[in-house]
C-alpha positions in Angstrom: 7.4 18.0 -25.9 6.3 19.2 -29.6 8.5 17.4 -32.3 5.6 16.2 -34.5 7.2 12.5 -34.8 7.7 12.1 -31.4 4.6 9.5 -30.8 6.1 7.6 -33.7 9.7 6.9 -33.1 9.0 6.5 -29.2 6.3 5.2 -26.6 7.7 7.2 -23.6 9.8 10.3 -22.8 11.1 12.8 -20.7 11.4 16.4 -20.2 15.5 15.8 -20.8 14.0 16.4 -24.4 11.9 18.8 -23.9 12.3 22.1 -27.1 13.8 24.4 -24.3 16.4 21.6 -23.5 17.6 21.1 -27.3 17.5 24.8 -28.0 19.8 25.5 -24.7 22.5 22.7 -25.8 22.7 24.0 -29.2 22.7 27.5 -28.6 26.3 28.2 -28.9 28.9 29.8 -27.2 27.9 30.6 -23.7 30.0 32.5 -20.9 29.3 30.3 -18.3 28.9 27.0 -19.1 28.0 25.5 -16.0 25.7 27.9 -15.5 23.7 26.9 -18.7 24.3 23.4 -17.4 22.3 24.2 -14.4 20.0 26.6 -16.6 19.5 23.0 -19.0 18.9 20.7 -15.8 16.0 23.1 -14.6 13.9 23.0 -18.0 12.6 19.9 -16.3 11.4 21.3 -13.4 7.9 22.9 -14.9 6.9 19.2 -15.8 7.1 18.6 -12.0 3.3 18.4 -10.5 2.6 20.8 -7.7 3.5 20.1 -4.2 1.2 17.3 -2.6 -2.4 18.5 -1.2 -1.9 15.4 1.7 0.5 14.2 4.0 2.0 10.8 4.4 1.4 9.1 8.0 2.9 5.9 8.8 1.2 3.4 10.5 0.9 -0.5 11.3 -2.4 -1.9 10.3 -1.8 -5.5 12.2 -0.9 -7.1 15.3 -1.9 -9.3 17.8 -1.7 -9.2 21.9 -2.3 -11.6 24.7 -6.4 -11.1 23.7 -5.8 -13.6 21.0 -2.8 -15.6 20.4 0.0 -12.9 20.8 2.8 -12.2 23.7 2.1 -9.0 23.5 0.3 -6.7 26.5 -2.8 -5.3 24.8 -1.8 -2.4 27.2 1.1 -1.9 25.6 0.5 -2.3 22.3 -0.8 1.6 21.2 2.3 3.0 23.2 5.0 1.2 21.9 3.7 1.9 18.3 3.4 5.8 19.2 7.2 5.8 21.1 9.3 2.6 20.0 8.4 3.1 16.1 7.4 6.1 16.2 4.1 5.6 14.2 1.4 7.9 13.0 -1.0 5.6 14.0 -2.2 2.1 14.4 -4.5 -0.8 14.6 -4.6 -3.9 17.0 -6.1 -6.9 15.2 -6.5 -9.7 17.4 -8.1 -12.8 16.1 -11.7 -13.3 16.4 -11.3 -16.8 17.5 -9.4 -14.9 20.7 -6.5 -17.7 20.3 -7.0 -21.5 20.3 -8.4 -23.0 23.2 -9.6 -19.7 24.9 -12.4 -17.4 24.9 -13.6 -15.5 21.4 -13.4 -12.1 21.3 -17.1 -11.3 21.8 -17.5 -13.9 25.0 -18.2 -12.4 28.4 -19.2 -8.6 29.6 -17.2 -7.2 29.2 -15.8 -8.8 26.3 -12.4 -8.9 24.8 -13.9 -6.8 21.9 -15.1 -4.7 24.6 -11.6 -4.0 25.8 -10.7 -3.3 22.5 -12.5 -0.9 22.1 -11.6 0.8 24.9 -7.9 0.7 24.2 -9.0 2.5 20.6 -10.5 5.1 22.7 -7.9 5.6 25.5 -4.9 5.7 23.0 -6.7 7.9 19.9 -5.0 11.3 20.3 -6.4 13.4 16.9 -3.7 15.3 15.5 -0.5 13.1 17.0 -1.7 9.5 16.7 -4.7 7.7 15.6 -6.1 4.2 16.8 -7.7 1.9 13.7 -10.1 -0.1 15.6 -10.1 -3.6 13.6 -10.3 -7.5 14.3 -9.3 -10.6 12.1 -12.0 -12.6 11.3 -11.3 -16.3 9.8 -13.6 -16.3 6.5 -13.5 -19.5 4.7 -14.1 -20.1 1.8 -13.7 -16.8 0.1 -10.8 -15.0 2.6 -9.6 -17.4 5.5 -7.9 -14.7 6.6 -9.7 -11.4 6.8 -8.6 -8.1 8.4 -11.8 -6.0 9.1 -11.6 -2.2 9.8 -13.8 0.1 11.2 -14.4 3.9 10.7 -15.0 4.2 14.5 -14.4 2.8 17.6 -18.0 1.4 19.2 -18.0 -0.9 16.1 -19.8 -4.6 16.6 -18.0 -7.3 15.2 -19.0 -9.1 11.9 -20.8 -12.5 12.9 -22.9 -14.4 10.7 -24.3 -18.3 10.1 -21.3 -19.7 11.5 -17.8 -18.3 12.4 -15.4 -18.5 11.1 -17.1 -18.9 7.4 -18.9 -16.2 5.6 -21.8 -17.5 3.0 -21.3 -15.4 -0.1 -24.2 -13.2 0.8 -22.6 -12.3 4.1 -19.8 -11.0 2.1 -21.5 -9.2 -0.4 -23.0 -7.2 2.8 -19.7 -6.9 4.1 -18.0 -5.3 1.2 -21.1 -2.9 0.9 -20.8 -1.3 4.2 -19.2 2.0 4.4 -18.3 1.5 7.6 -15.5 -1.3 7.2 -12.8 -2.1 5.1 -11.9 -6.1 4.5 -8.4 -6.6 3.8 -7.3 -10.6 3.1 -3.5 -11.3 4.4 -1.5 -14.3 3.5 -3.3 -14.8 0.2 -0.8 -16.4 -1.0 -0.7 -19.4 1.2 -2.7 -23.0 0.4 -4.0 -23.0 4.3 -5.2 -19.9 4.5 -4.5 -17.4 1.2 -7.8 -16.2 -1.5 -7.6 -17.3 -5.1 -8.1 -13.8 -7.1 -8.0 -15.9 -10.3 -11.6 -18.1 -9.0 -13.2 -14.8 -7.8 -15.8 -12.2 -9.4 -14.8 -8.9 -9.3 -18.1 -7.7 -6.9 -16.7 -10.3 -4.3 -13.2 -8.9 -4.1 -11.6 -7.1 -1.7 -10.6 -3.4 -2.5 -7.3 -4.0 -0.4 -4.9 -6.9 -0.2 -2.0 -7.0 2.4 1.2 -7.0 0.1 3.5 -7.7 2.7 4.2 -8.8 6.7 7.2 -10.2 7.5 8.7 -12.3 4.9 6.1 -12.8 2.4 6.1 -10.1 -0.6 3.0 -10.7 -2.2 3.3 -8.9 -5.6 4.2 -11.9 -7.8 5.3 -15.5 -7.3 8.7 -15.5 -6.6 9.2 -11.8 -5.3 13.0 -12.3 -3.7 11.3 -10.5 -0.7 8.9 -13.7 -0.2 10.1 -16.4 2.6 7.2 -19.1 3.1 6.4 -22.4 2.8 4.3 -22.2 0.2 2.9 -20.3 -2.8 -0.5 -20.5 -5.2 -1.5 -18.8 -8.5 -4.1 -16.5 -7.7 -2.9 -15.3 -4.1 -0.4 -12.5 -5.6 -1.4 -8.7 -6.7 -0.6 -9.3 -10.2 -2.8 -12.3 -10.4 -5.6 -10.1 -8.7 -4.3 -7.4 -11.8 -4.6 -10.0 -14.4 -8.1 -10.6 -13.6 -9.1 -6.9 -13.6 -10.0 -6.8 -10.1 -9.8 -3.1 -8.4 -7.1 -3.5 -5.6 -4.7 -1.6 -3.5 -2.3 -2.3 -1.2 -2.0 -2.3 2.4 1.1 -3.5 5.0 1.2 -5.0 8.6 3.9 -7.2 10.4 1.3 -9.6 11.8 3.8 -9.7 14.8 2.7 -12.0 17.3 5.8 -11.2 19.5 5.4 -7.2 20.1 7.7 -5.9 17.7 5.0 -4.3 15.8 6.2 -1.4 13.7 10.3 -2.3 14.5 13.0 -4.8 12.6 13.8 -8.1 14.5 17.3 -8.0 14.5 18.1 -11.8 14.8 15.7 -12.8 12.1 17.1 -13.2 8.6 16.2 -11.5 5.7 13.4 -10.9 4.8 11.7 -11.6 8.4 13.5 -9.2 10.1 11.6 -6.0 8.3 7.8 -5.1 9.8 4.8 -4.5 6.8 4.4 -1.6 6.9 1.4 1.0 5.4 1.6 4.7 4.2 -1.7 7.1 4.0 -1.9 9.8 2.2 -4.2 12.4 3.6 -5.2 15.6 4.7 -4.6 15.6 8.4 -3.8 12.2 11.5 -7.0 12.0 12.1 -9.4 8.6 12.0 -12.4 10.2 9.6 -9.4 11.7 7.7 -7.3 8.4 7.2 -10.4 6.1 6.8 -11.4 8.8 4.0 -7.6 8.4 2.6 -8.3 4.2 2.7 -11.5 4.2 1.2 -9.9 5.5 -1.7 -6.8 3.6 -1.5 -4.7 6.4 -1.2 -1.8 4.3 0.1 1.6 2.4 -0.2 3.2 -0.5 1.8 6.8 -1.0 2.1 9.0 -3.2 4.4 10.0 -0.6 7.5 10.7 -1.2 11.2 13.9 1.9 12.2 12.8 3.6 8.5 10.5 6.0 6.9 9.5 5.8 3.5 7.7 8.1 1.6 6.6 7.2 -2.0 4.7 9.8 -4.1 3.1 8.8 -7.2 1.0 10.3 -9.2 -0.3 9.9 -13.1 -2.2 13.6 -14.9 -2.6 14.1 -11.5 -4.6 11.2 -10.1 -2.9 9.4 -6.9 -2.2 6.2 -6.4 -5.3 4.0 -5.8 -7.2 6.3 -8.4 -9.1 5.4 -11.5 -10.0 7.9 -14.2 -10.7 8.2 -18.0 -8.5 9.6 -21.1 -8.5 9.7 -24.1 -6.7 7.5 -26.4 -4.3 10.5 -28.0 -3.4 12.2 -24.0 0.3 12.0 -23.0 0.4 10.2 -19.3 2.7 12.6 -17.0 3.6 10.1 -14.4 5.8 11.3 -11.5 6.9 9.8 -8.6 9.2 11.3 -5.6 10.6 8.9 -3.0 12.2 9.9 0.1 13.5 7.1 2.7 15.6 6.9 6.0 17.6 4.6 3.5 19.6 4.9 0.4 17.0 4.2 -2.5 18.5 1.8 -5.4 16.1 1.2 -8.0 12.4 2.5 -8.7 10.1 0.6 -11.3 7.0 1.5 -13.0 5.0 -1.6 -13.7 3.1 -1.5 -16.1 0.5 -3.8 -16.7 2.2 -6.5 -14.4 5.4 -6.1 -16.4 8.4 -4.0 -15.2 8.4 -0.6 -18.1 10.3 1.8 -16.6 13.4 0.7 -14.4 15.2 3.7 -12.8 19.0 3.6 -10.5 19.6 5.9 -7.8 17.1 8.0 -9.1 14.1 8.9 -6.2 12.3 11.7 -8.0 11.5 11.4 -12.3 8.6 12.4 -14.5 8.3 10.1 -17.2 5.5 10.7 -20.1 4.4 7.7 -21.5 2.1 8.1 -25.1 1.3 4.7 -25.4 -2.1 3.0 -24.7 -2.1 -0.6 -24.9 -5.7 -1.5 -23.0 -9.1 -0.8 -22.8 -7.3 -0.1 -18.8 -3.7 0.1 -18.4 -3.1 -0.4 -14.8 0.7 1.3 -13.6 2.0 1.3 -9.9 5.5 1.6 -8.8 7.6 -0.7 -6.7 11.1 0.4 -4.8 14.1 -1.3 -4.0 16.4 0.3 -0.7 20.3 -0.4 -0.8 19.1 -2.6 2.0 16.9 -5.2 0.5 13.6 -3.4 1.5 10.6 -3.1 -0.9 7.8 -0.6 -1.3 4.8 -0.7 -3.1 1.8 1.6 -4.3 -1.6 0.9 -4.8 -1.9 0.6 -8.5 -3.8 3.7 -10.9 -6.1 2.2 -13.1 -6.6 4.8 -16.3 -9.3 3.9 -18.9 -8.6 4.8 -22.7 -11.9 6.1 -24.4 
């Protein structure tokens, strides 16, 4: 893209205007005119990035069992992911409390938390699938509802002054460990939901659960949300809005065993299980912690589907931040492949819809416009059947 004017009469582009493009179309008679139609389609190809240096695994990052307040056989729970879903991998992420009215997790020896752990270890098979031990740990006032991750598997639980509260020191230790990720879920929700707008940016969470079953997360009034009730502050783009650092994350919260599949009598959008996608070098847990830690990931509504989202900006994944300066072309790219017809693909940008694409799963798009001291871009997809996917945003600061 050379024409001098072309930052002046536009604020994005594509390589369908690239010099080699224009000269092809008006470069007169030709033989074999769909082969210079084929010849005039390629000249966007060498915009395309290079082939991924990851892989994208699958997993479900939440679910509950019979150790807490779930149906489902704690037993069970890592198989059925592996061979009903057909997962990459997995976490089981029973409530601390270990269900109203019956033991907590950490009572007796062995424990519930002792169990799982074991199950982490029994089921973790490197290479095929990989076990995410985790637990949910009430955390009023800051994250009722907190999902905490850990990088291994002979992990102690999180207890501080009282359970089920964290004091605000707790949670600044919490969030400085390298050894656990704290993801808030139902944010959105008065009972139990975080209000992004009331907290500093060093007490935020670097991952939010966008969606379970039923309640898209992204903005107030998502047409993927079904729940009975909403507050500013608990959505991504309010978290955005406030400059807060945040990707995405996705788990069904199924109570029932369906972890990682679609209910099939539930209505939409119940019926489809949160789902997360990792980018990262190999199925591994160091390998996919890694891949968290720097919010390498996606969520999308799955169960019976696969998606794939690839996005990328200069070459910086989703969930990156980096520096440019205020005169460099943004080359953002994105590639989605799904079990499912794709219908449209957005770029947000900035917590507004930019770039709106139909039937379109692969584009590069150069954008030359800087509007922020941080423009924050991340992509969300629509399937022909009512599912939704969403990255973690890229966060690129103009200097």
């Amino acid at each position: 893209m050379t024409h001098p004017d072309r930052k002046k009469a536009k604020r994005y582009d594509m390589p369908g205007r690239c010099r080699e493009f224009t000269d092809k179309v008006y470069g007169g008679v030709h033989d074999d005119p769909k082969a210079l139609w084929k010849e005039i389609n390629d000249s966007k190809y060498k915009f395309y990035p290079d082939a991924p240096e990851y892989k994208a695994f699958i997993g479900e990052m939440h679910g509950h069992s019979t150790l807490s307040d779930g149906s489902a056989d704690p037993e069970q729970y890592y198989p059925r992911l592996r061979e009903l879903a057909k997962l990459d991998f997995g976490a089981l992420t029973d409530h601390d409390h270990g269900g109203v009215g019956k033991a907590e997790l950490w009572d007796g020896n062995p424990s519930k938390w002792d169990k799982m752990k074991e199950l982490a270890k029994k089921y973790n098979d490197p290479g095929h699938f990989t076990t995410i031990l985790g637990y949910e740990r009430d955390s009023y006032p800051f994250y009722n509802n907190l999902v905490l991750y850990f990088s291994n598997h002979d992990a102690d639980m999180v207890r501080g002054i009282r359970d089920g509260e964290l004091t605000e020191a707790e949670l600044r230790a919490l969030l400085a460990r390298d050894d656990v990720i704290a993801v808030p879920h139902d944010t959105y929700l008065l009972s139990s939901g975080a209000d992004f707008m009331a907290l500093p940016h060093e007490l935020c969470t670097p991952f939010m659960e966008i969606i379970s079953r039923g309640d898209a997360a992204e903005y107030m009034g998502n047409p993927a949300f079904d729940e009975n009730s909403a507050c500013e502050g608990g959505f991504l783009q309010d978290a955005l809005r406030m400059g807060h650092r945040i990707g995405c994350i996705g788990g069904s919260d199924d109570h029932g065993g369906m972890n990682g599949l679609i209910r099939p009598e539930a209505s939409y959008p119940r019926k489809f299980s949160g789902m997360t996608g990792i980018w990262a070098k190999e199925n591994t847990l160091p390998a996919l912690f890694s891949a968290l830690k720097a919010r390498r990931t996606y969520a999308y509504m799955g169960g019976g589907c696969r998606m794939e989202i690839d996005f990328r900006i200069n070459g910086h994944w989703m969930g990156e931040e980096f520096t440019c300066s205020p005169d460099e072309t943004l080359n953002i790219w994105f590639s989605v492949r799904c079990d499912v017809p794709v219908k449209h693909v957005t770029i947000v940008k900035n917590c507004r819809n930019y770039l709106w694409f139909r039937d379109t799963p692969e584009q590069i798009v150069f954008d030359y416009r800087h509007e922020n001291p941080t423009d924050i871009y991340y992509l969300r997809v629509e399937t022909e059947d009512g599912r939704f996917g969403w990255t973690s945003p890229i966060y690129i600061n103009c200097k």
